[in-house]
C-alpha positions as CSV (number, residue, x, y, z in Angstrom):
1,X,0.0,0.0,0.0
2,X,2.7,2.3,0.7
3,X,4.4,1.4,-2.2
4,X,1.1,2.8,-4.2
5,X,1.1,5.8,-2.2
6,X,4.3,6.6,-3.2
7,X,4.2,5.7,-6.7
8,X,0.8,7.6,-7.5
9,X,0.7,11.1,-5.8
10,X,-2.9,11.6,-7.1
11,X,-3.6,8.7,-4.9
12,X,-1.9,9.8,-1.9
13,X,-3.4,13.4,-2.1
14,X,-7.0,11.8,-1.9
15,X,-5.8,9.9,1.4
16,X,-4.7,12.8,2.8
17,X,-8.1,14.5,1.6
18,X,-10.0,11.6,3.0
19,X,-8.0,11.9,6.1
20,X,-8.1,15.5,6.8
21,X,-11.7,15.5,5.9
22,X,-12.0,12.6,9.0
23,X,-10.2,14.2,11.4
24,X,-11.9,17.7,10.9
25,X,-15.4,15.6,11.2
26,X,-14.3,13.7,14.6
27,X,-12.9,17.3,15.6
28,X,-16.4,19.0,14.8
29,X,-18.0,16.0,17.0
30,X,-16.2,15.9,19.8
31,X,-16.8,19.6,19.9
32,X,-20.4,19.1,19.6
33,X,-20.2,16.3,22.3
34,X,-18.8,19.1,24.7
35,X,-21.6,21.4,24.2
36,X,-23.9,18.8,24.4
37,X,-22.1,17.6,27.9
38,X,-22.3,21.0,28.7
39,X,-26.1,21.8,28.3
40,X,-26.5,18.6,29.7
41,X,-24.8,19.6,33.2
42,X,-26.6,22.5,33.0
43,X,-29.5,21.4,31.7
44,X,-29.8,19.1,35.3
45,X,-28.4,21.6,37.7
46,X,-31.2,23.9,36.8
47,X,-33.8,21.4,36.4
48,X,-33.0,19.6,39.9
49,X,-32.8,22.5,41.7
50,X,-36.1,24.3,40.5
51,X,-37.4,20.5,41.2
52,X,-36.2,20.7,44.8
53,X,-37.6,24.8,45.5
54,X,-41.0,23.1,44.0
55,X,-40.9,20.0,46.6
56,X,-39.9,22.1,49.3
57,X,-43.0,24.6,48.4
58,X,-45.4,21.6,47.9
59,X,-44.1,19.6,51.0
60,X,-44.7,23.2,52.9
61,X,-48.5,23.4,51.8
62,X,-48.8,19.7,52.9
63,X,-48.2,20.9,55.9
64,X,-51.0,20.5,58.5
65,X,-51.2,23.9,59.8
66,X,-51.7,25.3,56.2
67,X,-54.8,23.4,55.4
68,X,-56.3,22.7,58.8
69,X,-58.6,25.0,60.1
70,X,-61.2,23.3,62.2
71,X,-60.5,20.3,63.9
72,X,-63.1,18.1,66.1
73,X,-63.2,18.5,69.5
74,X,-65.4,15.7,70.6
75,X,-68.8,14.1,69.8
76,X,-72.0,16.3,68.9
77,X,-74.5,16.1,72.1
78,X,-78.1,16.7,70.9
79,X,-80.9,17.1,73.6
80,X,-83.9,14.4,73.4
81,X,-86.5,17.2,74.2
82,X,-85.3,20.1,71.8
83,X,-85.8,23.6,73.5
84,X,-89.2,25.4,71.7
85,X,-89.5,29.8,71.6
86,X,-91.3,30.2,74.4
87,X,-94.4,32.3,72.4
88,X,-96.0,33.5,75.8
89,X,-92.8,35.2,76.6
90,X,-92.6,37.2,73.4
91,X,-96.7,38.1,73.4
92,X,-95.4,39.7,76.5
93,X,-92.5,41.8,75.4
94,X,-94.0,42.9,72.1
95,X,-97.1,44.2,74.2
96,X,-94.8,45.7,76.5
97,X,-92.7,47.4,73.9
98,X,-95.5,48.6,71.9
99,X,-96.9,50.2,74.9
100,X,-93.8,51.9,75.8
101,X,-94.0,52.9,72.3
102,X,-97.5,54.3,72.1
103,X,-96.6,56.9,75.1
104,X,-93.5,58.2,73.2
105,X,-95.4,58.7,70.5
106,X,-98.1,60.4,72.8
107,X,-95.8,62.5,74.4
108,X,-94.0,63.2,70.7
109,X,-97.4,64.3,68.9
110,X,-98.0,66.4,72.2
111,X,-94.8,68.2,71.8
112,X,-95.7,68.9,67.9
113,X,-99.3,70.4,68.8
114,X,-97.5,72.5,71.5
115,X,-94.9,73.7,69.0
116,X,-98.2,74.8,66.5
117,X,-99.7,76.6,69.3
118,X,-96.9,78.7,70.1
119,X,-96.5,79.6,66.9
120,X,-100.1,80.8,66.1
C-alpha cells in the first residue's frame, strides 16, 4: 500500500483529503459532544434545583397547619327534648314594647301640637 502511495501522488493526495476531511469531522464532533455535555450539566443543575424549590414549596402546603382549620373537639351532644320559643314570653314583650312605644309617641305628637300653638 505504501508502495502505491508513493508511486501515485494523485492517490496519496485523496488519502490525505479523505484523512483531513476525517479528522476535521471527529474534531467537529467531539466539539459538539462538549456542548452537548455542557447543556447537559446544565440542563440538570437547573432542572433539579427548580425541582427541589418546588418539593420544598409543595411539601410546605402539605403541611397541617396550612390546610387545617377546624379540627373536632369531641362528639355532637343533641338534647332528646329540643328547646321550643317560648311564644307567651314574646306576646309579653312585644305588648310591653309597643306600649312603651304608644306613650313616646303620645308624648311626641303632644310636643308637635305645643310647637303649632306657640307659633299661632
Amino acid at each position: 500500500m505504501k508502495k502505491i502511495e508513493n508511486t501515485n501522488p494523485s492517490l496519496s493526495a485523496l488519502k490525505l483529503m479523505e484523512k483531513r476531511d476525517l479528522t476535521s469531522f471527529i474534531i467537529k464532533l467531539n466539539t459538539q459532544l462538549m456542548d452537548m455535555r455542557d447543556k447537559k450539566s446544565e440542563l440538570s443543575t437547573t432542572a433539579i434545583n427548580s425541582l427541589k424549590k418546588e418539593k420544598a414549596i409543595v411539601s410546605s402546603l402539605l403541611l397541617s397547619h396550612n390546610y387545617k382549620n377546624t379540627q373536632i373537639v369531641g362528639e355532637i351532644m343533641t338534647n332528646d327534648f329540643p328547646v321550643k320559643p317560648k311564644k307567651k314570653l314574646m306576646v309579653v314583650v312585644s305588648f310591653v314594647t309597643a306600649f312603651i312605644l304608644s306613650i313616646f309617641i303620645v308624648f311626641f305628637l303632644n310636643f308637635i301640637r305645643d310647637e303649632k300653638q306657640k307659633r299661632v
